[in-house]
DRENPADO-501027 format. One record per residue: x, y, z of N, C-alpha, C in turn. Coordinates in steps of 0.02 Angstrom, whole numbers, padded with zeros to 5 digits, always signed. Each point is the difference from the previous one (the first is absolute). Example, Ala and Ser with C-alpha at 12.3 -4.5 7.8 and 13.67 -1.06 7.14 Angstrom:
% DRENPADO-501027
+00660-00284+00390-00045+00059+00000+00045+00060+00000/-00018+00053-00036+00042+00059+00003-00039+00055+00037/
***
This chain:
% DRENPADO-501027
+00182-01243-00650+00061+00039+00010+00059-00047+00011/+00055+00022-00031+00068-00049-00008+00013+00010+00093/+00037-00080-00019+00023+00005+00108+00069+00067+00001/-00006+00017+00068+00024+00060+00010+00045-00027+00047/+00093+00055-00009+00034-00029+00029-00033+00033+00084/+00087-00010+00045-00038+00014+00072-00003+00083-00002/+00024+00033-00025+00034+00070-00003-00053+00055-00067/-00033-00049-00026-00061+00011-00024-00058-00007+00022/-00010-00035+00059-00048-00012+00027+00005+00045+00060/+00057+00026+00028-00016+00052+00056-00013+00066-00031/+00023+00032-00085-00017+00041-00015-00067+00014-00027/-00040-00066+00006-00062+00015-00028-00034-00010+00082/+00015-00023+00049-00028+00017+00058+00008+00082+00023/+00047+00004+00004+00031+00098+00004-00036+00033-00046/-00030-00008-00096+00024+00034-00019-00101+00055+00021/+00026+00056-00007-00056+00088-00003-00001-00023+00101/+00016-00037+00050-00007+00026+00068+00034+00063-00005/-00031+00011+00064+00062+00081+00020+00033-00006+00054/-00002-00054+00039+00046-00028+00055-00015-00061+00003/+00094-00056+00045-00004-00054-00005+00056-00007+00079/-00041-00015+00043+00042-00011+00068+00026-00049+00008/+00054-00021+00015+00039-00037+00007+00001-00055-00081/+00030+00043-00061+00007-00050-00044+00051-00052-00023/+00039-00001+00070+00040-00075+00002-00041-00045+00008/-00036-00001+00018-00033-00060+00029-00055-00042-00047/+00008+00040-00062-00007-00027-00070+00031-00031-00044/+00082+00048+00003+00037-00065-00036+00032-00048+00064/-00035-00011+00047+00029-00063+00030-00037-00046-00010/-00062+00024+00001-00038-00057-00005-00007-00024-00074/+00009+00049-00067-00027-00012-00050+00069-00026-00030/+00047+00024+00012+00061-00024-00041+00055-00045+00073/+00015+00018+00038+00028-00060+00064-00037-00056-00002/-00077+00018+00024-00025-00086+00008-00026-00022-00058/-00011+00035-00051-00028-00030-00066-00081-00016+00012/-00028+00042+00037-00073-00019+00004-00069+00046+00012/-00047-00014-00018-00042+00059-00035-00022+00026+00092/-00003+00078-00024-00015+00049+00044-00077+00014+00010/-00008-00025+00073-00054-00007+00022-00030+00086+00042/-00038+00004-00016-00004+00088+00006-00097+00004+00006/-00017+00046+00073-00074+00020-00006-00031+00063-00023/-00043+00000-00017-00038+00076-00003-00073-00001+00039/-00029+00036+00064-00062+00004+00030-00048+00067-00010/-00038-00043+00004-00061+00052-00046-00065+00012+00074/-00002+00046+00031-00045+00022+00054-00072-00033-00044/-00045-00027+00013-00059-00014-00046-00059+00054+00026/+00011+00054-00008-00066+00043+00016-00040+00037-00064/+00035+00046-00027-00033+00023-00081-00003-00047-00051/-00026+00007-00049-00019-00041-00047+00068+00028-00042/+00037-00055-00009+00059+00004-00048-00017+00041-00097/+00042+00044+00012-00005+00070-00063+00059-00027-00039/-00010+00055-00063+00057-00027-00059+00081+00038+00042/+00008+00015+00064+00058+00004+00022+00015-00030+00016/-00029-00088-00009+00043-00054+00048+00022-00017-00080/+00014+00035-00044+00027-00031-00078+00082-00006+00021/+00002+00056+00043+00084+00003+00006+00022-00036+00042/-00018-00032+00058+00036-00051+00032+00004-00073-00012/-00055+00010-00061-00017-00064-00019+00059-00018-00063/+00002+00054-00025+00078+00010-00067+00037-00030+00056/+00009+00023+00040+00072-00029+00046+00009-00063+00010/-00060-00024+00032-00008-00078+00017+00003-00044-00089/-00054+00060-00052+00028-00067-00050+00082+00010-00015/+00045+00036+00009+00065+00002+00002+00022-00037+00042/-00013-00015+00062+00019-00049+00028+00005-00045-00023/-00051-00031-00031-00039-00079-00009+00050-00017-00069/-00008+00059-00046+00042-00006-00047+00097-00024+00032/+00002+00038+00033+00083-00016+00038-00016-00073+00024/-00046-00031+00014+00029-00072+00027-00025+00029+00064/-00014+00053+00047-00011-00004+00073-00055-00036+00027/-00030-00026+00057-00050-00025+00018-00041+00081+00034/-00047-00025-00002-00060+00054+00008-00041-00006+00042/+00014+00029+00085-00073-00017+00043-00025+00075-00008/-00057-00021-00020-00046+00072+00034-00048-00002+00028/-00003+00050+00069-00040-00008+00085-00035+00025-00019/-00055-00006+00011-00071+00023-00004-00017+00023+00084/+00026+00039+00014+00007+00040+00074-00057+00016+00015/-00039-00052+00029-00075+00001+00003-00010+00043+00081/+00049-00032+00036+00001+00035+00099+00015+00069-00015/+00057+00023-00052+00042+00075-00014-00049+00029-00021/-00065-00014-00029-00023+00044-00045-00051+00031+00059/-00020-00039+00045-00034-00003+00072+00019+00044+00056/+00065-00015-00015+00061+00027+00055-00004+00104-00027/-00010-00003-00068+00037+00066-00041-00076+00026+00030/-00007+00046+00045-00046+00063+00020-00060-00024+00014/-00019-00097+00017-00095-00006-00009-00007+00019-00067/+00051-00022-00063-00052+00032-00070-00061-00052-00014/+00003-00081+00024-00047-00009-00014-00013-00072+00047/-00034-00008+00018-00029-00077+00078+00034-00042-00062/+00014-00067+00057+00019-00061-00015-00037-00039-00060/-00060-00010+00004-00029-00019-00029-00011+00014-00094/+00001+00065+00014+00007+00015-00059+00079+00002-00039/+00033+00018+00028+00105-00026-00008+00003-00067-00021/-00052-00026+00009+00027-00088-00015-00038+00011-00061/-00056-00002-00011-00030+00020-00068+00047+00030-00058/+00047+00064+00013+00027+00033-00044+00047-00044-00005/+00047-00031+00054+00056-00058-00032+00001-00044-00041/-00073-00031-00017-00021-00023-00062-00016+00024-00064/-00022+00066+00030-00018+00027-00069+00080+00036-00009/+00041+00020+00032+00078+00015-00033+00047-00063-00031/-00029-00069+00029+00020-00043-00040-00022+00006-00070/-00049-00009-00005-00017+00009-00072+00013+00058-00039/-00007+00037+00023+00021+00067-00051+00067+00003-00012/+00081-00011+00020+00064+00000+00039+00002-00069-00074/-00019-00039+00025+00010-00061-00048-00011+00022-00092/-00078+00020+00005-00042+00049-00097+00080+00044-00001/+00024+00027+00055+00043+00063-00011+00050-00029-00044/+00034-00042+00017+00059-00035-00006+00006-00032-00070/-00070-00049-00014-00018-00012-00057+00012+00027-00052/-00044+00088+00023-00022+00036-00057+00085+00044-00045/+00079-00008+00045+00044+00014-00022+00042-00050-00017/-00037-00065-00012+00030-00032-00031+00037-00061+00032/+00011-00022+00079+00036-00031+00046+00001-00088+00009/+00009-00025+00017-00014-00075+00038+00001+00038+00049/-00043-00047+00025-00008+00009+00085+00018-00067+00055/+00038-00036-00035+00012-00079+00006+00038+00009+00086/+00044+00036-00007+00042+00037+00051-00032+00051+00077/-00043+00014-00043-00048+00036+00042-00034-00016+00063/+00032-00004+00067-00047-00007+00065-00033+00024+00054/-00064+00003-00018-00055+00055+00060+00000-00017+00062/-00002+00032+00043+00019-00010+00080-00065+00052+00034/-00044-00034+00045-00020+00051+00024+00008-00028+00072/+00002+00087+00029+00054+00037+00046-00032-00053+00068/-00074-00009+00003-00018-00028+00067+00015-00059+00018/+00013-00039-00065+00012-00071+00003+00058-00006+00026/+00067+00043+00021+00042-00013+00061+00018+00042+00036/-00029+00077-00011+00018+00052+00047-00040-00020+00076/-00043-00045-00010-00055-00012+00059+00055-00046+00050/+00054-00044-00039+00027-00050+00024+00058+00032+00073/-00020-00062+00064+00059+00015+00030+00072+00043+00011/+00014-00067-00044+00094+00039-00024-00028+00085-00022/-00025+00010-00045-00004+00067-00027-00024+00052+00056/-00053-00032+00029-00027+00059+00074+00061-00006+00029/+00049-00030+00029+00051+00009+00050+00061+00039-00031/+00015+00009-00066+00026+00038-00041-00023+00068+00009/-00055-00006-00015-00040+00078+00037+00028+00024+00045/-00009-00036+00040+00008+00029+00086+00078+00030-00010/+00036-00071-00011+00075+00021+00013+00036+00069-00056/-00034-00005-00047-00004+00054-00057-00006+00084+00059/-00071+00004+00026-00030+00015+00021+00049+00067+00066/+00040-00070+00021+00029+00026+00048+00065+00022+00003/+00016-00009-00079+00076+00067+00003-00029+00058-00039/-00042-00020-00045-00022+00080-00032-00031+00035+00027/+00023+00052+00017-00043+00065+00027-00071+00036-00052/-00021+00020+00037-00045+00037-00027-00009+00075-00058/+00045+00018+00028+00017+00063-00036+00051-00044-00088/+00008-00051+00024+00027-00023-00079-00054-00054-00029/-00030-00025+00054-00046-00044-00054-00052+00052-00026/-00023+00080+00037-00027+00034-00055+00026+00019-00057/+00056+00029+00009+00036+00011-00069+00015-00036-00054/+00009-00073+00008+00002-00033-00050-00063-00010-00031/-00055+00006+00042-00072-00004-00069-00023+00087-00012/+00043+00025+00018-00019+00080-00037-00039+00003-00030/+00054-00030-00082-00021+00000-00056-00073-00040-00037/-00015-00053+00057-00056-00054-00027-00052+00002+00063/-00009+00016+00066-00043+00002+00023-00036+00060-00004/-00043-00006+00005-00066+00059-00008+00030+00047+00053/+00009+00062-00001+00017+00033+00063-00078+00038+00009/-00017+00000+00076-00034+00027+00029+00017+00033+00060/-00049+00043+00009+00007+00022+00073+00031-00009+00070/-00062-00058-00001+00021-00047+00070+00017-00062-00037/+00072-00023-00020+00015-00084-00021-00008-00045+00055/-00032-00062-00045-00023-00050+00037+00075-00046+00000/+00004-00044+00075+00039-00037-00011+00024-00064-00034/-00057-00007-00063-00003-00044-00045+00059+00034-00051/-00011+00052-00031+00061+00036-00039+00068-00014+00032/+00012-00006+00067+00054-00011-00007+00029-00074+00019/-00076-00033-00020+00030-00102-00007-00001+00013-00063/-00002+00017-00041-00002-00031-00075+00065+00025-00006/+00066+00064+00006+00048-00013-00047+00032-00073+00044/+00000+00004+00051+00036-00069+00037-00023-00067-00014/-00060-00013-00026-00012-00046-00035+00036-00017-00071/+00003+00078-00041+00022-00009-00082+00070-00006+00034/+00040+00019+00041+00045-00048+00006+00021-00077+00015/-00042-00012+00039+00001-00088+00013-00024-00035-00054/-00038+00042-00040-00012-00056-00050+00043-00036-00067/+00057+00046+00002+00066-00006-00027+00013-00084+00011/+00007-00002+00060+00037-00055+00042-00061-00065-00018/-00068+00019+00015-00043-00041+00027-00021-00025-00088/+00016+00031-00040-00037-00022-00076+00091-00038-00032/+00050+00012+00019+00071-00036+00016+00010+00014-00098/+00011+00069+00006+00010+00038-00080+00072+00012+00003/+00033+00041-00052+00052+00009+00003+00016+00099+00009/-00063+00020-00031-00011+00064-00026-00069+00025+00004/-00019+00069+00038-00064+00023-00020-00008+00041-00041/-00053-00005-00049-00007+00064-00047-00062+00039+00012/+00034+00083+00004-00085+00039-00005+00021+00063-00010/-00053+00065+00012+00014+00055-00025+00045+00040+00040/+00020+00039-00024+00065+00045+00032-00039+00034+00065/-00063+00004+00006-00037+00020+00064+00007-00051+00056/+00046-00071-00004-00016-00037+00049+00095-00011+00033/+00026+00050-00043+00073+00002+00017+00016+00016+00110/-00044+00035+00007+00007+00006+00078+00006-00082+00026/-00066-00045-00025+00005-00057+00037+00043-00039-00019/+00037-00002-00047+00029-00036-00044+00069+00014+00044/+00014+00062+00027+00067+00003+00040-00010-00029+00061/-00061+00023+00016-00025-00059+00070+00012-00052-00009/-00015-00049-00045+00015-00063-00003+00092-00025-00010/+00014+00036-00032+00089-00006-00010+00009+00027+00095/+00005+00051+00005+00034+00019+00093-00041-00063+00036/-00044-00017+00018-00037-00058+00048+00005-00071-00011/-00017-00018-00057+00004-00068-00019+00065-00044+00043/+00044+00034-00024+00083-00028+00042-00007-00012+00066/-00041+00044+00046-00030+00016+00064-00028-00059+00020/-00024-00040-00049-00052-00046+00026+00053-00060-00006/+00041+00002-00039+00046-00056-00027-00013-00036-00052/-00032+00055-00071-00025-00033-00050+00025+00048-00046/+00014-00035-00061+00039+00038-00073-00011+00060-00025/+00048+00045-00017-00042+00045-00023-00027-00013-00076/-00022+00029-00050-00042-00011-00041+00009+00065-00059/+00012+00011-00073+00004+00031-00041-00084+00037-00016/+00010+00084-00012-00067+00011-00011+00013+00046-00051/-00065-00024-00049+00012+00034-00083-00060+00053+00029/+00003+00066-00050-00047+00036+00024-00011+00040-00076/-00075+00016-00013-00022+00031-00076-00016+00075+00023/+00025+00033-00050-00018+00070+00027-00057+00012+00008/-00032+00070+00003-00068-00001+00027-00035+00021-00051/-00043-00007-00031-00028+00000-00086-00046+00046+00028/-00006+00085-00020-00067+00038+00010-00049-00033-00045/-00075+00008+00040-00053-00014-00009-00031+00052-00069/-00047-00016-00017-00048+00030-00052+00009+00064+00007/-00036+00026+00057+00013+00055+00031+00052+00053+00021/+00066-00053+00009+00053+00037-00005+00021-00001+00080/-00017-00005+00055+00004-00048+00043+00014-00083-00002/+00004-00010+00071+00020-00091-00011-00068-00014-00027/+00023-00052-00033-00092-00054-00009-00032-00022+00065/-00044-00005+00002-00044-00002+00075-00050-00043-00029/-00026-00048+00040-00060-00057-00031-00055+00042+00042/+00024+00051+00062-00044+00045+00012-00050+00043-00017/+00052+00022-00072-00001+00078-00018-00042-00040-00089/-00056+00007+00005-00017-00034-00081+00007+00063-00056/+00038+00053+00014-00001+00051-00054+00085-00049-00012/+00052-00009+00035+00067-00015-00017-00009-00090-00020/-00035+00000+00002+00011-00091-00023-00041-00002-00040/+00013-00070-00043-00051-00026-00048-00007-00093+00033/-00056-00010-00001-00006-00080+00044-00011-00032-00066/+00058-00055+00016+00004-00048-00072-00063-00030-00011/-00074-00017+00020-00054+00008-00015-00041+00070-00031/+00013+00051+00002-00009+00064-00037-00046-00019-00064/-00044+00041-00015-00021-00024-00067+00040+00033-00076/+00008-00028-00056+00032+00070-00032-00019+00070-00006/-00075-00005+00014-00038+00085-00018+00044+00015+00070/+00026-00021+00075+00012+00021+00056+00071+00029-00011/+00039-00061-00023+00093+00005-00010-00011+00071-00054/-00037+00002-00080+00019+00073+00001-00014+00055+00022/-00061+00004+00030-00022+00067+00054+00063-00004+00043/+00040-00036+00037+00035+00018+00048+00070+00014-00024/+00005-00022-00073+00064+00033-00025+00001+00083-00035/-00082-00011-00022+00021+00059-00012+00004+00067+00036/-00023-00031+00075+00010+00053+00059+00065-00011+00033/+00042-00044-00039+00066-00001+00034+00032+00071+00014/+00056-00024+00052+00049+00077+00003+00060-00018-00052/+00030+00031-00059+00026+00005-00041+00004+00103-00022/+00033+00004+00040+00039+00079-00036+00025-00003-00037/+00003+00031-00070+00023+00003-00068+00081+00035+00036/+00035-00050-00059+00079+00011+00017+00041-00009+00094/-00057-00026+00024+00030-00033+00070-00010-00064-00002/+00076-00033+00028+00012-00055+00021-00004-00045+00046/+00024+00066+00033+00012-00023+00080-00087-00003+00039/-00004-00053+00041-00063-00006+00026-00065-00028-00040/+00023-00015-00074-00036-00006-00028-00047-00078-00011/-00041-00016+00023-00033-00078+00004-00003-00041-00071/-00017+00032-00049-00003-00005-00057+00074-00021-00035/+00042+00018+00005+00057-00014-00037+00039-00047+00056/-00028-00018+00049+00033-00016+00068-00014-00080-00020/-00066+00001+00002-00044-00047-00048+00040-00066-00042/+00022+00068-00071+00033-00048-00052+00063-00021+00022/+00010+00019+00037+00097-00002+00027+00003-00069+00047/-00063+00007+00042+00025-00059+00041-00053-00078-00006/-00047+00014-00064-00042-00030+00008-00003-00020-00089/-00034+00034-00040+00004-00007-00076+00048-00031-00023/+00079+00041-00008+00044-00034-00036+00035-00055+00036/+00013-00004+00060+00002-00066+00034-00019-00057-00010/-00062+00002-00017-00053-00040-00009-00003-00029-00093/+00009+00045-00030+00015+00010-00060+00069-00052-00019/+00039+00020+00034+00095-00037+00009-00040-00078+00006/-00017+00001+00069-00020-00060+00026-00030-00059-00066/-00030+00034-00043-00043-00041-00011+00035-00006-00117/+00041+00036+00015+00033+00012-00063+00101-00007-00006/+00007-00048+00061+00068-00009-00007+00046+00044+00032/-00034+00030+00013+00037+00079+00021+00001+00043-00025/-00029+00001-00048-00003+00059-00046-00076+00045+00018/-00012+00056+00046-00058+00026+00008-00012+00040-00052/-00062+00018-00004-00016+00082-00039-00088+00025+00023/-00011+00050-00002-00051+00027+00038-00022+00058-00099/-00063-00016+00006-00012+00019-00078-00055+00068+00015/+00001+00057-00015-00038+00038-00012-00064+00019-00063/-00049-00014-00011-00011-00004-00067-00035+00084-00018/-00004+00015-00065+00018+00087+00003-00109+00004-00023/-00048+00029+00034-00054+00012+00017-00018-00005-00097/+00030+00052-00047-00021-00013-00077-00004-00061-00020/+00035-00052+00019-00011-00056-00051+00062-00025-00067/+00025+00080-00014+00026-00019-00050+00072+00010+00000/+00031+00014+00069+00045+00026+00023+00034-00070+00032/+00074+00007+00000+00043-00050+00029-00019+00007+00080/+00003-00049+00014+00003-00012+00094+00076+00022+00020/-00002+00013+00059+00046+00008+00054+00017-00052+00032/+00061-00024-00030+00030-00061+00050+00057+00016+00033/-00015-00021+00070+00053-00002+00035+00043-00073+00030/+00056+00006+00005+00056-00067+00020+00001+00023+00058/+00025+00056+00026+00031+00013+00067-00039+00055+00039/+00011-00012+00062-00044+00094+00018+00013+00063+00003/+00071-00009-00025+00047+00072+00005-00024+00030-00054/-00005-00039-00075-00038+00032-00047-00067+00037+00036/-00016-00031+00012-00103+00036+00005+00008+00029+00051/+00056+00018+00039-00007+00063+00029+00032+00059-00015/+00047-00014-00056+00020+00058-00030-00057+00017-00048/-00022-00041-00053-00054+00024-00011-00040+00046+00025/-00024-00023+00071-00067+00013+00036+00035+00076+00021/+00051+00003+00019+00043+00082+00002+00004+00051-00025/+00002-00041-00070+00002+00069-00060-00050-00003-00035/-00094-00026+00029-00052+00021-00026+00002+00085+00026/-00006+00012-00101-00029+00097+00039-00060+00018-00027/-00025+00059+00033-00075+00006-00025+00027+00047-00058/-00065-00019-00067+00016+00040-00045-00067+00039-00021/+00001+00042-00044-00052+00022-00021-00013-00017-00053/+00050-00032-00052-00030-00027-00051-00028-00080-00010/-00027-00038-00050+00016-00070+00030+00019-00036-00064/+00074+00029-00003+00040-00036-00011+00033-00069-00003/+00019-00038-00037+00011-00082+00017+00070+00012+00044/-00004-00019+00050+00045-00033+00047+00024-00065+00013/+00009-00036-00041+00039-00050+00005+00026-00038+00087/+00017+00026+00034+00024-00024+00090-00028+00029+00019/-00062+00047-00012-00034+00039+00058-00043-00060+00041/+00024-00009+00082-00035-00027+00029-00046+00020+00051/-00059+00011-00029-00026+00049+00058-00036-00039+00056/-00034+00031+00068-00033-00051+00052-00053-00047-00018/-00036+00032-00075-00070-00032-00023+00047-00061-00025/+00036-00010-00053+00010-00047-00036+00036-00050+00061/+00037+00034+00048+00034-00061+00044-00051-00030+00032/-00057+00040+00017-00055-00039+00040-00025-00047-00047/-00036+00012-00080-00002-00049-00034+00028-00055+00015/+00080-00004-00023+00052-00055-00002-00024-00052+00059/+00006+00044+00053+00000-00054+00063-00087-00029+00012/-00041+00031-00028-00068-00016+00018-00005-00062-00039/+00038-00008-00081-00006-00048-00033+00017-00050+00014/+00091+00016+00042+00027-00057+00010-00027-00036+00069/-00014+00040+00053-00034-00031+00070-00061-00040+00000/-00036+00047-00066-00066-00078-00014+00004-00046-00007/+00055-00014-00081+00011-00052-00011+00053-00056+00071/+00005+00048+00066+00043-00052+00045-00058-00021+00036/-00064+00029-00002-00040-00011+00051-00043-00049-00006/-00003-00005-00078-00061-00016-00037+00020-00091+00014/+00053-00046+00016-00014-00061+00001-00011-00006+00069/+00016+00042+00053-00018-00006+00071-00077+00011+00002/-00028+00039-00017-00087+00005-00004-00017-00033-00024/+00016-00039-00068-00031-00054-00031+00006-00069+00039/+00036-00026+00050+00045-00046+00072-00071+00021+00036/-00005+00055+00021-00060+00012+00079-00063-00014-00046/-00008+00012-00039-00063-00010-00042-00016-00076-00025/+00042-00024+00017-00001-00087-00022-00002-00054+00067/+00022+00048+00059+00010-00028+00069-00063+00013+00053/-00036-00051+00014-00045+00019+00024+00019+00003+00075/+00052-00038+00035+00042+00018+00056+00007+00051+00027/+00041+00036-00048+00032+00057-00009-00048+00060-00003/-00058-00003-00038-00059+00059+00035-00020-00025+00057/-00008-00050+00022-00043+00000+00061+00038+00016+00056/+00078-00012+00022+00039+00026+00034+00040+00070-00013/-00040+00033-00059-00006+00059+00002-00053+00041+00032/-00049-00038-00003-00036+00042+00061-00019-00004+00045/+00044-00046+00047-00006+00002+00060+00068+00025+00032/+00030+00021-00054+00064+00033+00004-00013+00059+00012/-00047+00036-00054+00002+00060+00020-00086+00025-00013/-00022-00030+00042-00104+00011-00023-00014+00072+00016/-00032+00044-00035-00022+00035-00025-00039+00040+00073/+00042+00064+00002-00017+00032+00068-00091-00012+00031/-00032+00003+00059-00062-00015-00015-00029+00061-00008/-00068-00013-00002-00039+00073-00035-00014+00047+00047/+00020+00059+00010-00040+00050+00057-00073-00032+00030/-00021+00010+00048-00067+00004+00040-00025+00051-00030/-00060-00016-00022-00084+00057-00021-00011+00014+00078/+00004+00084-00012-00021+00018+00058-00087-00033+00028/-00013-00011+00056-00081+00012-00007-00032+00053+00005/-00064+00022-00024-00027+00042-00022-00024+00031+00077/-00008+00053+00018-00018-00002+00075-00066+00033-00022/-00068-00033+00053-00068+00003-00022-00008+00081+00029/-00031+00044-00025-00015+00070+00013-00062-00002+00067/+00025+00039+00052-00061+00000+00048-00018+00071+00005/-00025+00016+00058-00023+00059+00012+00045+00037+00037/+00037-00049+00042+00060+00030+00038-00036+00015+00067/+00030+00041+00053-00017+00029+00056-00011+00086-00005/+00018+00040-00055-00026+00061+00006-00078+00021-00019/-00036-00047-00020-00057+00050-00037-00048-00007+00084/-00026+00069-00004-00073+00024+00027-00019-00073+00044/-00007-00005+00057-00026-00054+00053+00050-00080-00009/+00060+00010-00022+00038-00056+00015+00023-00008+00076/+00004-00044+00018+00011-00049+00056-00051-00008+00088/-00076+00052-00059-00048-00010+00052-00062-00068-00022/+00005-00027-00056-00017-00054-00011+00029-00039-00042/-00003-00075+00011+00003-00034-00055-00028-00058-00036/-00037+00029-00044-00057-00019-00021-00001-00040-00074/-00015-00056-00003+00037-00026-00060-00075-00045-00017/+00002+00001-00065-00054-00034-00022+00029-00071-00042/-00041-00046+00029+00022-00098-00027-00054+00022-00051/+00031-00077-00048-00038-00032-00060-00069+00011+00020/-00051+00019-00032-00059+00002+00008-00038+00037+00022/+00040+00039+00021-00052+00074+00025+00005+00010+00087/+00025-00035+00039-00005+00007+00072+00080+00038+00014/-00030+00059+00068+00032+00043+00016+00043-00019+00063/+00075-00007+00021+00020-00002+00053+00070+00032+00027/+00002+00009+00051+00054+00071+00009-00044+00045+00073/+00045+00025+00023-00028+00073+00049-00004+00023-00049/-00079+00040+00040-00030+00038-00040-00051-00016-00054/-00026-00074+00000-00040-00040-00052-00092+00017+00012/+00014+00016+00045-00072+00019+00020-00014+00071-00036/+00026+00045-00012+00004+00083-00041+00005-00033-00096/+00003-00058+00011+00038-00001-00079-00051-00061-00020/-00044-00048+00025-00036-00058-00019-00031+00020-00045/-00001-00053-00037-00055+00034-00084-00063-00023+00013/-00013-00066+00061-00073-00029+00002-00043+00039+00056/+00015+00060+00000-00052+00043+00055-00071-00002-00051/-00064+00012+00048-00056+00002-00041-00005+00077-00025/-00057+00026-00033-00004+00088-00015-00032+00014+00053/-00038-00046+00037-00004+00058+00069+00061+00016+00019/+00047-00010+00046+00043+00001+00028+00052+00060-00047/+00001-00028-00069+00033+00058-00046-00020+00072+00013/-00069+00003-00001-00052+00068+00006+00021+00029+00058/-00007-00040+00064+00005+00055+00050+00082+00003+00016/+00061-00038-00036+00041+00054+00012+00014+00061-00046/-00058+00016-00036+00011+00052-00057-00060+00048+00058/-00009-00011+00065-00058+00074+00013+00048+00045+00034/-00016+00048-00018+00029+00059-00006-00045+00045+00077/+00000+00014+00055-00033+00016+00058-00066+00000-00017/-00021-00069+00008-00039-00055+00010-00052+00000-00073/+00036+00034-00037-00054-00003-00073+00058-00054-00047/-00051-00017-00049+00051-00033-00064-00003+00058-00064/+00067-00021-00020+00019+00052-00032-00015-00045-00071/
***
């Protein structure tokens, strides 16, 4: 890509966010000091990273493309901190395995990663300076606001633990403590993101520019959830998996709004497409006959007018722009393979990379076999709990009551308890 002036390079940092807080503090740094914009993005490491980290990762390769420097936290304590989702031990595991996948990601749209620097969170949140930041953090924010600022990103429960409300006060210090210029993340993290602009000053440290991506519905039509495996697809997926789950996507014929599928090509396909073609994207539909022109799209305003004025017909007629949910699911099933397909072919060549996959995430263990419980006689039948009389290996009788039950009596002895007033019967 040709070098980009400074005023081109903040519009390709800006360009598809849906908010940008404090965006002076972009052209000061990018056009006043003349020097590349250092900016983080943190990733909680608890689910196994899905094809919804495609869109923050567009961002960062936009970054990288602008000339910015690139830390990204591998928030190994936050992911700990976020509800107990998962012990220590295993959090450090997934920070490796999000290295690697985060990195295939980046690859697979085309990026250098020369720029690119991984940070994980323990290697200085543990430190001094940063605990006393805590504290003093600690002790102007109230409570009733350090909940509200993780609203949107901590797990809400019942009874909240007071770990939920160290983590947004952490994602603020780490502004300062990773010494960025700008944080980037989803429009769900806008609460903390004002936390950090009102407090930071508090402490006597800069405030800081924060880019934010809208919130991309999931498969399902909900957010994507690494929770929820009906709304995600995990960039390990097999292909027989990626199309079963597209074709249970949520896609309402002639709806837009909410829609995962067209949400999809908008912030992820033709992006990616641009990225890797000059700028010029296009997202290709191909038509199920064979002998029929494909559906290409440049922009997404087309394919959603399209996708608008699919109507049901009764005849079947050639339609030329009919875009219906089957063929868009096609489009994107074709094009998401082919994004997936050099990242699987990467884990399949890395023998690292499986093995810190499963200790990342090893395989729930197996239920307990009940044991079989041995059948007795119990305590109701006819003369229970007036003897107990049990016979060992070999024939010998012992128990109350062994004397009525011995098998080695002689037949005298048998005989006369069979006489009947004083005769044998």
């Amino acid at each position: 890509m040709a070098e980009l002036s400074a005023q081109e390079r903040i519009a390709l940092i800006t360009q598809n966010l849906q908010e940008v807080l404090k965006p002076e503090i972009l052209e000061d740094v990018i056009v006043k000091q003349g020097r590349p914009l250092v900016v983080y993005w943190g990733t909680a490491t608890t689910g196994r990273p899905h094809c919804g980290y495609f869109v923050p990762m567009l961002k960062i390769a936009h970054f990288l493309h602008a000339g910015c420097t690139v830390k990204i936290l591998l928030a190994d304590i936050h992911g700990f901190l976020d509800n107990l989702k998962a012990p220590l031990e295993l959090v450090n595991h997934r920070a490796e395995y999000y290295r690697y996948a985060i990195t295939s990601l980046l690859k697979s749209v085309g990026v250098s990663t020369d720029s690119l620097h991984f940070i994980l969170g323990s290697d200085y949140q543990l430190s001094p300076k940063y605990t006393m930041d805590l504290f003093r953090l600690s002790s102007i924010v109230t409570e009733h606001d350090a909940k509200k600022a993780g609203a949107e990103v901590i797990k809400q429960v019942a009874s909240p633990l007071l770990s939920g409300l160290i983590y947004p006060l952490m994602q603020t210090l780490d502004e300062e403590h990773l010494g960025v210029d700008a944080q980037f993340g989803g429009v769900d993290q806008r609460k903390i993101f004002a936390l950090a602009v009102e407090q930071l000053p508090k402490l006597g440290y800069k405030e800081r520019a924060h880019l934010m991506n809208p919130m991309v519905p999931g498969l399902a039509g909900g957010k994507m959830s690494a929770s929820d495996p009906d709304s995600k697809i995990d960039i390990l997926d097999t292909p027989e998996a990626v199309k079963k789950k597209l074709r249970k996507a949520y896609a309402v014929p002639k709806e837009v709004e909410g829609n995962g599928i067209i949400s999809f090509v908008e912030y992820v396909l033709l992006p990616i497409s641009a990225l890797k073609n000059n700028g010029k994207g296009n997202f290709v539909v191909e038509k199920p006959q064979g002998n029929e022109e494909p559906l290409v799209y440049t922009d997404i305003e087309t394919l959603k007018e399209d996708y608008k004025a699919d109507k049901v017909c009764s005849v079947t007629a050639f339609l030329p722009n009919r875009l219906t949910p089957q063929l868009l699911k096609s489009g994107v099933t074709s094009a998401l393979l082919d994004l997936l397909a050099p990242i699987q072919e990467e884990f399949q060549r890395s023998k690292d990379w499986q093995e810190i996959e499963k200790k990342a995430y090893p395989p729930p263990p197996a239920p307990e076999k009940k044991k079989k419980k041995q059948k007795g006689l119990g305590t109701k039948y006819p003369g229970a709990g007036k003897s107990s009389i049990e016979t060992k290996p070999g024939g010998p009788v012992e128990g109350t009551g062994k004397e009525g039950a011995a098998l080695n009596k002689g037949v005298e002895a048998a005989m006369e308890g069979l006489q009947v007033d004083g005769k044998a019967t």
